[in-house]
C-alpha positions as CSV (number, residue, x, y, z in Angstrom):
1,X,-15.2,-59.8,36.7
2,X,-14.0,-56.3,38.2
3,X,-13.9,-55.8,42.1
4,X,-16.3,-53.6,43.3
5,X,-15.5,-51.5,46.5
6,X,-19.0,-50.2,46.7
7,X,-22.2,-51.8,46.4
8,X,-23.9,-48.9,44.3
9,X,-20.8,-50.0,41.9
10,X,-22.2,-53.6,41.6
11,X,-24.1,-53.9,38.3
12,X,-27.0,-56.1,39.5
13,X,-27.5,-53.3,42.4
14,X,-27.2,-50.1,38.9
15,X,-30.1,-51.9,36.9
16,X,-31.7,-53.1,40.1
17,X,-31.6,-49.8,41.4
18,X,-33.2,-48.3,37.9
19,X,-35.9,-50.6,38.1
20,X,-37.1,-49.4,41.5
21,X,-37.1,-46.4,40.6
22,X,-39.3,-47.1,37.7
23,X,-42.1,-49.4,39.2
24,X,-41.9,-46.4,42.1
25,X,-42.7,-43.4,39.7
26,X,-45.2,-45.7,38.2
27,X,-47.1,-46.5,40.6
28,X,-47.4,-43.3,42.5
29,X,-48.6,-42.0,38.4
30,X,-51.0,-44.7,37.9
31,X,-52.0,-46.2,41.1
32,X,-55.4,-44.3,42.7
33,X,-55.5,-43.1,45.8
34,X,-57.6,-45.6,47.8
35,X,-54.4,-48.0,46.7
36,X,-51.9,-46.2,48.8
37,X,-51.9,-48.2,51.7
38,X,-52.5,-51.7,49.6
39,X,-51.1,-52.5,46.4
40,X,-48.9,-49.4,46.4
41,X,-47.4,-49.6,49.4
42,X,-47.0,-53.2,48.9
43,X,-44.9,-52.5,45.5
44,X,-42.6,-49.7,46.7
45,X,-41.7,-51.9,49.9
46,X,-41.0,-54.6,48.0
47,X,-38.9,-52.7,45.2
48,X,-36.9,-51.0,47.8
49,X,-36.2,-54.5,49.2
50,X,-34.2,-56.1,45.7
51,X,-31.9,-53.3,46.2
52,X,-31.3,-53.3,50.0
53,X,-31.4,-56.6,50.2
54,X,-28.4,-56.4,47.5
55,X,-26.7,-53.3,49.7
56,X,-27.1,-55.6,52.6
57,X,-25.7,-59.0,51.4
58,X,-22.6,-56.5,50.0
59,X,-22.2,-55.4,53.7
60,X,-21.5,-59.3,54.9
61,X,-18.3,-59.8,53.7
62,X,-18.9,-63.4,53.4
63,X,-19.6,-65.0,50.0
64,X,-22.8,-67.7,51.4
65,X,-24.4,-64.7,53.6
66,X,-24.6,-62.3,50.3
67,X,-25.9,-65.8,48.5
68,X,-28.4,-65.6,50.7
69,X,-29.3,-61.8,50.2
70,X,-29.0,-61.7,46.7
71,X,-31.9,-64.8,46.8
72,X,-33.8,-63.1,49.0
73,X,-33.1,-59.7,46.3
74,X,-34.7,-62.1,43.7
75,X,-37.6,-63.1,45.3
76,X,-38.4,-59.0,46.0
77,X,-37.5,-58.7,42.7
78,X,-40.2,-61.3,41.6
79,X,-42.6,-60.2,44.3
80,X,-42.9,-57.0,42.3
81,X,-43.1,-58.4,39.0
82,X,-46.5,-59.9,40.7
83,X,-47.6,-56.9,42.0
84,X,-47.3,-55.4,38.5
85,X,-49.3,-57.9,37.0
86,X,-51.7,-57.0,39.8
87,X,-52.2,-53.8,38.8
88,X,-52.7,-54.9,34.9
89,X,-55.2,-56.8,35.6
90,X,-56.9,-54.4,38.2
91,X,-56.9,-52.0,35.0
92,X,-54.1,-49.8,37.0
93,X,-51.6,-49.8,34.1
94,X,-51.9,-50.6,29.9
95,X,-50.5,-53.7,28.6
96,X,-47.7,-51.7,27.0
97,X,-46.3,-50.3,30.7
98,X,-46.5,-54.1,31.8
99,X,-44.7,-55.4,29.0
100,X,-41.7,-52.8,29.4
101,X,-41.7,-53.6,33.2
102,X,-41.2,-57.1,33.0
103,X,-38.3,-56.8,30.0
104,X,-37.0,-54.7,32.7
105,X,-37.7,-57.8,35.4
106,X,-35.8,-60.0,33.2
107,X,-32.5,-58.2,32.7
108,X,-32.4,-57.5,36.7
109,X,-33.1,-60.9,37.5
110,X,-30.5,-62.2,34.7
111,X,-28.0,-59.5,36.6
112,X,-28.7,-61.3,40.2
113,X,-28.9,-64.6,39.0
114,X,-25.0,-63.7,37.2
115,X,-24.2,-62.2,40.5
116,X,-25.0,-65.1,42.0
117,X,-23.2,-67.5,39.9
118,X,-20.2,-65.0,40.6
119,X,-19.9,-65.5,44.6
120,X,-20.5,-69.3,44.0
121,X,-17.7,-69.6,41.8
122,X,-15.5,-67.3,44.1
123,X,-16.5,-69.2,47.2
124,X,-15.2,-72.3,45.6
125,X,-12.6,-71.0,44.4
126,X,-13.2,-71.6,40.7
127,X,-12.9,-67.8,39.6
């Protein structure tokens, strides 16, 4: 794997970051208005959390503390595949929007979860 000076260079935090700004334009497109300060706010915090939380764990300099980010990136991440469904089933967004959105869930989570596996091995010394 390459070394990365930057965290916006990370490809976890790239796809991560595309995501966001996906579930963002869609819900401020499809959301109503008396959602604003529910379900939307609720999905754009925790969007901009994956990729912070990735920015932030980058910041650390110590393999277990970005671990720990990175897992707490996933679970954002995961939080707003839920909020997605959310709005599917409130009748926010088609079927088709949800089923591109969570593709796009699966290849950030398989980009942390890889990132993941990275630091663990580097911490112990088996990369």
């Amino acid at each position: 794997m390459a070394t990365y000076n930057h965290f916006y260079d990370l490809p976890a935090y790239k796809i991560c970051r595309a995501f966001r700004k996906k579930v963002s334009a869609l819900a401020k497109k499809h959301f109503p208005k008396h959602e604003n300060f529910h379900l939307t706010a609720q999905i754009l915090d925790s969007s901009r959390s994956v990729t912070a939380n990735i920015a932030e764990g980058f910041g650390r300099f110590h393999y277990q503390e970005n671990i720990q980010f990175c897992r707490q990136a996933r679970g954002s991440l995961t939080e707003t595949m839920e909020h997605m469904i959310t709005a599917y089933d409130e009748k926010f967004i088609e079927k088709e929007i949800l089923t591109e959105v969570n593709k796009d869930y699966k290849e950030c989570l398989k980009q942390i979860n890889g990132y993941i596996k990275y630091l663990k091995d580097t911490k112990s010394g088996n990369n």
